[in-house]
Legacy VTK file of the C-alpha trace (Angstrom):
# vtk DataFile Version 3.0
C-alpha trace
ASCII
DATASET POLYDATA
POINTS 166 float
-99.155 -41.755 -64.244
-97.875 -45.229 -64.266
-101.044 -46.072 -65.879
-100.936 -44.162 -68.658
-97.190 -44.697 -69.112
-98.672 -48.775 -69.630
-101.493 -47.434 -72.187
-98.702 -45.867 -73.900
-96.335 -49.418 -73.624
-99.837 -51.357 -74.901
-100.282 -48.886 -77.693
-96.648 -48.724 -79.102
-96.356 -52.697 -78.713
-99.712 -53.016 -80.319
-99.008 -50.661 -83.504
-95.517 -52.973 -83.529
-97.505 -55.426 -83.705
-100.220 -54.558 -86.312
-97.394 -53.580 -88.926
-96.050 -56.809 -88.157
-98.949 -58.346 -89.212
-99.374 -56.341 -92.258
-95.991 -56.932 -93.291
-96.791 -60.819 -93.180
-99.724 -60.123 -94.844
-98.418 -58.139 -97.698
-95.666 -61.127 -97.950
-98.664 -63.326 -98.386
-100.387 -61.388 -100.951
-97.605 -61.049 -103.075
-96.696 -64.825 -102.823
-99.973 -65.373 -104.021
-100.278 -63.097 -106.815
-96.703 -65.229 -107.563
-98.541 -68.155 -107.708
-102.257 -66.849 -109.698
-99.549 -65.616 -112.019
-97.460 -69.175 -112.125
-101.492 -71.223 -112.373
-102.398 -68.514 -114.922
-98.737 -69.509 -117.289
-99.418 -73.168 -116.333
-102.559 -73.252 -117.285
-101.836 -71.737 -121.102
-98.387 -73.391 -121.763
-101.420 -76.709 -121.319
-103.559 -75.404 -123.378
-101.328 -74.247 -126.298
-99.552 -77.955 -125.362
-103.147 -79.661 -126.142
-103.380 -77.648 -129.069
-99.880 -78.897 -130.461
-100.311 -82.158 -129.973
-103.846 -81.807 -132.120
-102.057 -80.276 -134.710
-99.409 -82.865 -134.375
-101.939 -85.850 -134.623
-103.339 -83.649 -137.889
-100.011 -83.853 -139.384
-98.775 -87.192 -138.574
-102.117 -88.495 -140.298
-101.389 -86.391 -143.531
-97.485 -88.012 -143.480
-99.131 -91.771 -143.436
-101.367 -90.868 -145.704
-98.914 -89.516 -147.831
-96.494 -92.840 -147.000
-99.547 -94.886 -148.044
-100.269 -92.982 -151.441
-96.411 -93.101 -152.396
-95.525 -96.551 -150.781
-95.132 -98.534 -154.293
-99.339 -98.895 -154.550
-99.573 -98.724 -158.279
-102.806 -100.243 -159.346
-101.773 -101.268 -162.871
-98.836 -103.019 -161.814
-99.874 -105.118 -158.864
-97.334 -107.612 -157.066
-98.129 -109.724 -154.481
-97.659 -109.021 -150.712
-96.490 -111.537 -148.143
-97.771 -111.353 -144.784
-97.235 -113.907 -141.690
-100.421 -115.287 -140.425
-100.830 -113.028 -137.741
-100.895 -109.772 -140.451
-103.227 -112.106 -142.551
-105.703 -112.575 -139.774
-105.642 -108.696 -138.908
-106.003 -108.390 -143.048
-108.707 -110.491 -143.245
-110.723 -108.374 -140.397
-110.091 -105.146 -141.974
-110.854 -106.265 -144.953
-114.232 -107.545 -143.747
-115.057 -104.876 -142.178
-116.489 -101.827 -143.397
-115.777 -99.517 -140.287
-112.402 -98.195 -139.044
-111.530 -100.361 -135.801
-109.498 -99.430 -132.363
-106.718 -101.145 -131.746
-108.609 -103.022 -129.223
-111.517 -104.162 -131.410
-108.319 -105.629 -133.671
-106.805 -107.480 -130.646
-109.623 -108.947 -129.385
-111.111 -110.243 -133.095
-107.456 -111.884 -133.389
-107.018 -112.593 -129.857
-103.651 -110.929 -129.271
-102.636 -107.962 -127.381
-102.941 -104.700 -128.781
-99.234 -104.175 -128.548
-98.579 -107.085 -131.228
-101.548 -105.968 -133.302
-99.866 -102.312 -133.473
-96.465 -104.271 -134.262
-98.160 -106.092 -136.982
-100.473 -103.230 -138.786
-96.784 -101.338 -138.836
-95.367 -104.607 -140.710
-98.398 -104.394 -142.616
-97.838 -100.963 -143.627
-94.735 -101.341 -144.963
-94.435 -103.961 -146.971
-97.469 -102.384 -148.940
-100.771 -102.867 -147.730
-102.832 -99.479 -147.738
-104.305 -98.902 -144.308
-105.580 -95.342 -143.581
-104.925 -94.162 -139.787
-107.193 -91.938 -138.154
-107.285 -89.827 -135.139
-110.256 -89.240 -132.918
-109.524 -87.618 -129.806
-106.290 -89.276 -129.611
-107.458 -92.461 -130.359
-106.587 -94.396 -133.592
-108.472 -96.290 -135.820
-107.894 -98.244 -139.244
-109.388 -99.059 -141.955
-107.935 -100.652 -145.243
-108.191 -98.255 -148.267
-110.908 -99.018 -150.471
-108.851 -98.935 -153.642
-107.159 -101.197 -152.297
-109.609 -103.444 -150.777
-111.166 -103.549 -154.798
-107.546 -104.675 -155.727
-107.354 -107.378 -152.945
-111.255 -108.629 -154.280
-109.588 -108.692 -158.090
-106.263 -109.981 -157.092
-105.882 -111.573 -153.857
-102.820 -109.566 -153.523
-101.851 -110.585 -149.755
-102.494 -114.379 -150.810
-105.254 -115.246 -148.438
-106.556 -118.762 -148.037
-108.910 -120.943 -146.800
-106.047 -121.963 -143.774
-106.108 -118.468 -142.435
-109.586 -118.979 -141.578
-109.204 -121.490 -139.560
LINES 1 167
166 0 1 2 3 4 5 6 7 8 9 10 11 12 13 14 15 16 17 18 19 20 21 22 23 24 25 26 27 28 29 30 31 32 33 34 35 36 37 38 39 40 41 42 43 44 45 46 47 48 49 50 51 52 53 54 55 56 57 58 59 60 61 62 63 64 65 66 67 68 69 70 71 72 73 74 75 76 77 78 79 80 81 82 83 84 85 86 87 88 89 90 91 92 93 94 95 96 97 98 99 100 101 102 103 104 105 106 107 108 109 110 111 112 113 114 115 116 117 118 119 120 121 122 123 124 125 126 127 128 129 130 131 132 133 134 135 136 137 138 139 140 141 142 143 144 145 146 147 148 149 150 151 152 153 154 155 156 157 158 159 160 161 162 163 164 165
């Protein structure tokens, strides 16, 4: 009898144990069905981020657009613009160039960091010169505005020179 009196011990211990168990692994599941569901709101709170900020970049292009178009540009009545020689340089390659350029390809054709070429093209900017931002998967290029590229040719509006060549 004192062997079945153990079985009995064995078995009661061993069902202790095997709800035990389940109860850690019930704990487990529904920590991770807490964290598929925390991943699953992570991952769309990113994706409607990403599609904010796209919309964002969409709408901050319109505004400087709309900044250029109503920035004082008035073809008819044309006044000069004056720009340091490192905004003339930066002119003078957008102006020669028919392509819209990275901030990079700007820096290195003037050989200054892209930081003081962003500084500049905002100087630029305002005081009047029509550059046209655009976004391409977050990255910007420029371009000078072809109406006002034709007024430059005409007018020499930013006063370039044979010095800034050099």
């Amino acid at each position: 009898m004192g062997c079945f009196g153990l079985d009995k011990d064995v078995d009661a211990l061993r069902r202790e144990f095997l709800l035990a168990l389940k109860g850690i692994r019930d704990e487990f599941d529904e920590h991770l069905a807490s964290i598929n569901d925390n991943t699953n709101e992570i991952q769309a709170n990113y994706e409607y981020l990403l599609k904010l900020e796209a919309k964002l970049d969409k709408v901050n292009e319109k505004l400087e657009r709309l900044h250029l178009l109503l920035g004082g540009f008035n073809e008819g009545n044309s006044q000069k613009i004056e720009l340091c020689d490192e905004e003339k340089k930066i002119f003078l390659v957008l102006y020669t160039t028919n392509k819209p350029l990275a901030y990079a390809e700007l820096a290195s054709a003037v050989r200054l960091n892209e930081f003081l070429v962003s500084g500049y093209v905002t100087n630029m900017i305002e005081k009047g010169v029509l550059i046209v931002k655009q976004y391409v998967n977050k990255k910007v290029f420029l371009q000078l505005k072809e109406d006002f590229r034709a007024l430059q040719a005409r007018e020499n509006v930013v006063n370039l020179s044979q010095t800034i060549l050099k």
